[in-house]
N, C-alpha and C positions, 0 to 999 in steps of 0.2 A: 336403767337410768336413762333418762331421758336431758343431757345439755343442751339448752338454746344458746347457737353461736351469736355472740355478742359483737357489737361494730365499734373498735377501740376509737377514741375522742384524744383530739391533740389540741391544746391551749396555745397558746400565742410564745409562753415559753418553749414550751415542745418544738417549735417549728422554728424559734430563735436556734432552740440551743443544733438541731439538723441543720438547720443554713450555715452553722458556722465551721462545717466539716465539710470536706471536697466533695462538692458535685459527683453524683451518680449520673456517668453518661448513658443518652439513649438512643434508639434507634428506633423507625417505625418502618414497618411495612402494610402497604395500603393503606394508610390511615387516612381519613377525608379533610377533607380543607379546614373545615371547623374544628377539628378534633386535633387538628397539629396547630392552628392558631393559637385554640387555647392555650394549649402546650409551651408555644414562645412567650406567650405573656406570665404563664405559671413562672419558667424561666428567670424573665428576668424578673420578678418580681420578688422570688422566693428561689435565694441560690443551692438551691436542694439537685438538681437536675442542670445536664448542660445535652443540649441538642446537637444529636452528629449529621444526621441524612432521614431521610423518609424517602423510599424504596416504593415504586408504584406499581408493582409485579413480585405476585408472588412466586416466580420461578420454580415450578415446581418442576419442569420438564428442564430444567437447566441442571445440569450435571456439575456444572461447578462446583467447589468447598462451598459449604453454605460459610465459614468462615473466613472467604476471602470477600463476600459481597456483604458481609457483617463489618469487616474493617478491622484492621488492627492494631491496638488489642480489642478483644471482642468488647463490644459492652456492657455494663452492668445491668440494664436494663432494653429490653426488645418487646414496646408494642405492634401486637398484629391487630390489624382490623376484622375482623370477621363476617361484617357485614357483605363485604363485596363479592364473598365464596367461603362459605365455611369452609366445603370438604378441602380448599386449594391453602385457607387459612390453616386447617388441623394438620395439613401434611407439613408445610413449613416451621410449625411448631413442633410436630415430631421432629424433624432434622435439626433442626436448631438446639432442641432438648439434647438429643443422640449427641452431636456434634460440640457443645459450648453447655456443658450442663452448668458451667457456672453464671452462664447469662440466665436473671430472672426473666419471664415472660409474662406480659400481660397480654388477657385478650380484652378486646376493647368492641363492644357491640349495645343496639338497642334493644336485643334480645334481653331479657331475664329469666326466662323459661327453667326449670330444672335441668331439664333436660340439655338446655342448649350449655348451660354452665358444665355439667357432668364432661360432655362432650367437649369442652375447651381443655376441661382439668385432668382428662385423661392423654389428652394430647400433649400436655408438661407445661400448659399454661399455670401457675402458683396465685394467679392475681384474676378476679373478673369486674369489669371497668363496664359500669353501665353509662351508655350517654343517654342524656349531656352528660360530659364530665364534672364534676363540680369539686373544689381545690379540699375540703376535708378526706372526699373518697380518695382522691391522688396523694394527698401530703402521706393517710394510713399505709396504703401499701407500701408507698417510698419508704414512707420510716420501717416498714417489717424487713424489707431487704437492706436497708442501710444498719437496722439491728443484726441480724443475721449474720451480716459482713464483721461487723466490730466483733461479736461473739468469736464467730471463726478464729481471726486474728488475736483476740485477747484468752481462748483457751486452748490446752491441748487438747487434739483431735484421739477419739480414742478409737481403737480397731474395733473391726464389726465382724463377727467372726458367726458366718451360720450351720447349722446343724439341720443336715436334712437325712433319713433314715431312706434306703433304698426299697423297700417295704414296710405297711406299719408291722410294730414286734420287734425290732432291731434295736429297741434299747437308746432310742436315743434322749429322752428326757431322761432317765435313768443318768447317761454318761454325764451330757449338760447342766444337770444339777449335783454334780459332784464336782467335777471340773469347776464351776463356776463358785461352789464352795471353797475349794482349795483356792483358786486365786484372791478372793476376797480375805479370807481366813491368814492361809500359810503367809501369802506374800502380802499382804494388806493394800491389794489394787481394792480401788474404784471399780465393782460391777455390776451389771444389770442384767437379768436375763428377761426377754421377750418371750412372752409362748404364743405362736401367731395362730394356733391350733382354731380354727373358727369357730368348734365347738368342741364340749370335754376336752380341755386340756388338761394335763396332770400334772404341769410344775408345782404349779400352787400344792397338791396334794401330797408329793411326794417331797416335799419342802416340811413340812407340818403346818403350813398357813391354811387358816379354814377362811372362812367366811370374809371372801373379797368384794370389798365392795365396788367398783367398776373395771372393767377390763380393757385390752389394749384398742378392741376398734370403736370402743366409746371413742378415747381420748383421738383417732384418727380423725370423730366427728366433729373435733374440737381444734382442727389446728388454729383458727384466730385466735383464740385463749391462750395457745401455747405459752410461758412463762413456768420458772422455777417454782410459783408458790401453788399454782394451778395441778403442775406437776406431781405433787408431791398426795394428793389425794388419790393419786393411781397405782400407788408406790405400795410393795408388801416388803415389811423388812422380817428375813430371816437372822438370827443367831450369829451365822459367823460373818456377816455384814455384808450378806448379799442381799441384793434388790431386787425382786421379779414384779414385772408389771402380768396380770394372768393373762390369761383366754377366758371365753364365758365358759359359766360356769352351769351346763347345760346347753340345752337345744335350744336355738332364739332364730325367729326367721332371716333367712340369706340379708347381710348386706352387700352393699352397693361399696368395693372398698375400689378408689380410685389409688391405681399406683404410686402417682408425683405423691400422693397424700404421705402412702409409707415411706417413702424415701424422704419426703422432709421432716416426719415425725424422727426418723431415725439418725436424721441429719444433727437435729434438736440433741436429741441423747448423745449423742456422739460427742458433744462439747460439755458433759454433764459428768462421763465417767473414762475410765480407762481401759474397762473391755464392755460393751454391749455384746451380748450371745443371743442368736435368736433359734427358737426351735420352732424351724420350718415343718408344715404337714408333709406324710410323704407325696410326692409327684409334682414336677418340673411344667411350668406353664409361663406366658406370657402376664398375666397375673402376677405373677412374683419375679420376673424376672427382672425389674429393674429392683430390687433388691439385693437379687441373688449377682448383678453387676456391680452392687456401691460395695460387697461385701468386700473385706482385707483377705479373709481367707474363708472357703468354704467343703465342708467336712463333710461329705457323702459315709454315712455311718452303716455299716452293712455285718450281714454274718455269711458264716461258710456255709451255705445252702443253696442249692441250685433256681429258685427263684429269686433270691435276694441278689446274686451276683447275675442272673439273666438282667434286673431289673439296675443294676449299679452299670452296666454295659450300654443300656439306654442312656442313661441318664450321665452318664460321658460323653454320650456321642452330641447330646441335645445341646451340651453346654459348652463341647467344642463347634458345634453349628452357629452359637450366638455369640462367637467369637470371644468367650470367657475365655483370660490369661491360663494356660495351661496351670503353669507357678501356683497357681490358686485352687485347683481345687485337689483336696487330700482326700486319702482314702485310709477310712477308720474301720479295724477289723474289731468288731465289738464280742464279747464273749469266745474268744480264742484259746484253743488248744490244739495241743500238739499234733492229736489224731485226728482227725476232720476227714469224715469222707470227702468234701472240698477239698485240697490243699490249698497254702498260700499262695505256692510256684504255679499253678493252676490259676488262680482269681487274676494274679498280676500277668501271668500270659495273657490272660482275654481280655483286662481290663487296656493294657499295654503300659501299665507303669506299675512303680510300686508302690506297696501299701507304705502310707506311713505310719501309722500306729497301730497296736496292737493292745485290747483291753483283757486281759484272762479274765477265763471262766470263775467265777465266783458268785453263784446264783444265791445260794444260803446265804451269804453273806449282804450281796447286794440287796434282798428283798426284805433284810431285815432295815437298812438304811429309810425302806421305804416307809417299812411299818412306822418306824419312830420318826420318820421325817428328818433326821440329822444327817447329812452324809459326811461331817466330817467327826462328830463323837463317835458315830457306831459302825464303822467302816475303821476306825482304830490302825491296826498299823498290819491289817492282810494283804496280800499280794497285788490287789487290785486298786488298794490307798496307795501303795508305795507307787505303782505305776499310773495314774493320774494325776498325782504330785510331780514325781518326774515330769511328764507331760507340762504341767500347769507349771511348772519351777523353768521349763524353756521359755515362755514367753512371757512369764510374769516377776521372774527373781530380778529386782532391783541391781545394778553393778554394786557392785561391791559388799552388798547384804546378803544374805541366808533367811532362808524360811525362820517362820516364830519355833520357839520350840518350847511356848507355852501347852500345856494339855497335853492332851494322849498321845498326839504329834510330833510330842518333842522324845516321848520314849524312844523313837526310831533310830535317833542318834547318840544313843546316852552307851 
């Protein structure tokens, strides 16, 4: 599938009804004369924006907080100029991103090039602002972050919980589409799962959903479209009311997937449901890491074999280098038993903490889940339902409710 990104159009109401909501403050650094006059007269003319400072240095050699020369509170919105020095504009946008990821960033150049956009939006720029600037392309952006903002505010934020496998074979679409079943099903959350898999991915498969029709880094190609009704053509609904957006379905050549892209696709989701799960490929990169930083909690899924737990020891070390909250990342024993030439006391020696979960071995069982694509009818009430439930019953059981105990799930407790 091929989307052409479309440039949203704003009516004389449209820009009534945003003026009549508190000004989004801004900020500029480097910006040229003309490019910040505009900007006063946008201002006053259109109370959408209120002007703090324009910054004529991009400080890169300044060790300062980049958040004490932003102002405080930071603002909503920070144009950099790029024209004056890209490579000094991209670094301040990295810091600025790192440091205030809730300040939008526009880059503002008379570049158009592909290439030069890529390179702004990989930097955490979300906006690219071709001069002249002219008040439709300024009103659209404003309105995406002033939409954004209201969204935030007006839904709950849902956790973003990712699944990365220490080597491929570890079973992790397997766990994630069961999990992900049980909380939809048992506990009746809001869920979604993501298969970031860039090619063959096997949620969809092991779901029983065939034939999808686009997958998740189309719709990354599409963040200007972003909206609920856009949304919803990406969308596979399984049976017990989970959602999986897929991976391709096949070999399709490399794209170009810019980070800030996924993190505000997942930003989007996140005001949509009450768990997003995403099944990360295996192996730790700067490519995914600013996902692997928005994540609530993230679940390095491994088994008792001496490569898998060599490769979970990396992959500790990596994500305490990039200053990942300890608290956050769990450690998931998948296909566990008792006898394991591993032992546990052995993995959690090396790894230096403990495992927090443990999935039993149940291969027969599990592999028929996949045949039928159901994981919560045919997975019924064996050892490995009852402890995923468990699992998914800690962070998904409602106060004061109890799982359904419609269907074969509810034998458990009869």
């Amino acid at each position: 599938m091929s989307i052409m990104p479309v440039k949203d159009m704003f009516n004389s109401s449209a820009r009534d009804s945003l003026s009549r909501h508190k000004p989004l403050s801004v900020v500029g650094i480097c910006v040229d004369d003309e490019t910040w006059r505009f900007l006063q007269l946008f201002a006053e003319s259109l109370a959408m924006i209120q002007l703090r400072l324009c910054s004529g240095d991009y400080r890169v050699q300044d060790h300062e907080s980049v958040l004490e020369y932003l102002g405080d509170p930071t603002p909503e919105i920070c144009l950099v100029d790029f024209d004056k020095d890209r490579r000094s504009a991209a670094s301040v946008a990295e810091r600025i991103h790192a440091s205030a990821p809730e300040t939008a960033i526009f880059a503002v150049s008379h570049q158009s090039q592909p290439d030069s956009i890529i390179e702004a939006m990989r930097s955490g720029c979300s906006e690219y602002l071709v001069k002249p600037l002219n008040r439709e392309q300024l009103v659209t952006a404003i309105a995406r972050v002033a939409a954004r903002r209201r969204d935030k505010k007006e839904s709950s934020k849902a956790q973003l919980l990712g699944f990365i496998g220490a080597k491929g074979g570890c079973g992790v679409t397997t766990v994630i589409t069961q999990f992900g079943a049980l909380l939809a099903n048992s506990y009746s959350r809001k869920t979604l799962i993501v298969d970031l898999h860039p090619e063959f991915g096997d949620a969809a498969l092991y779901l029983g959903l065939t034939k999808p029709r686009y997958h998740f880094f189309e719709l990354l190609e599409n963040t200007e479209r972003m909206d609920a009704d856009f949304l919803q053509s990406f969308l596979m609904h399984h049976s017990s009311g989970l959602d999986l957006i897929p991976a391709p379905d096949g070999s399709e050549p490399p794209r170009e997937v810019i980070p800030s892209a996924v993190s505000q696709t997942c930003g989007f989701l996140r005001l949509r449901y009450e768990f997003v799960l995403v099944d990360l490929p295996p192996g730790l990169n700067d490519d995914n890491f600013e996902l692997l930083r928005d994540c609530d909690q993230l679940y390095l899924v491994t088994v008792a074999e001496v490569s898998a737990v060599r490769n979970l020891v990396r992959q500790i070390g990596y994500l305490r280098r990039k200053d990942i909250a300890p608290e956050k990342i769990q450690v998931v024993l998948n296909r566990h038993q008792n006898r394991s030439a591993v032992t546990d006391a052995q993995i959690e020696k090396v790894i230096g903490q403990k495992i927090f979960w443990r999935v039993p071995n149940q291969y027969a069982q599990v592999m028929k889940t996949i045949h039928e694509g159901d994981p919560v009818a045919q997975l019924s009430n064996s050892e490995v339902a009852r402890n995923l439930n468990e699992w998914a019953g800690a962070i998904g059981r409602k106060p004061g409710t109890e799982e359904k105990k419609s269907g074969i799930l509810g034998l458990w407790n009869r």
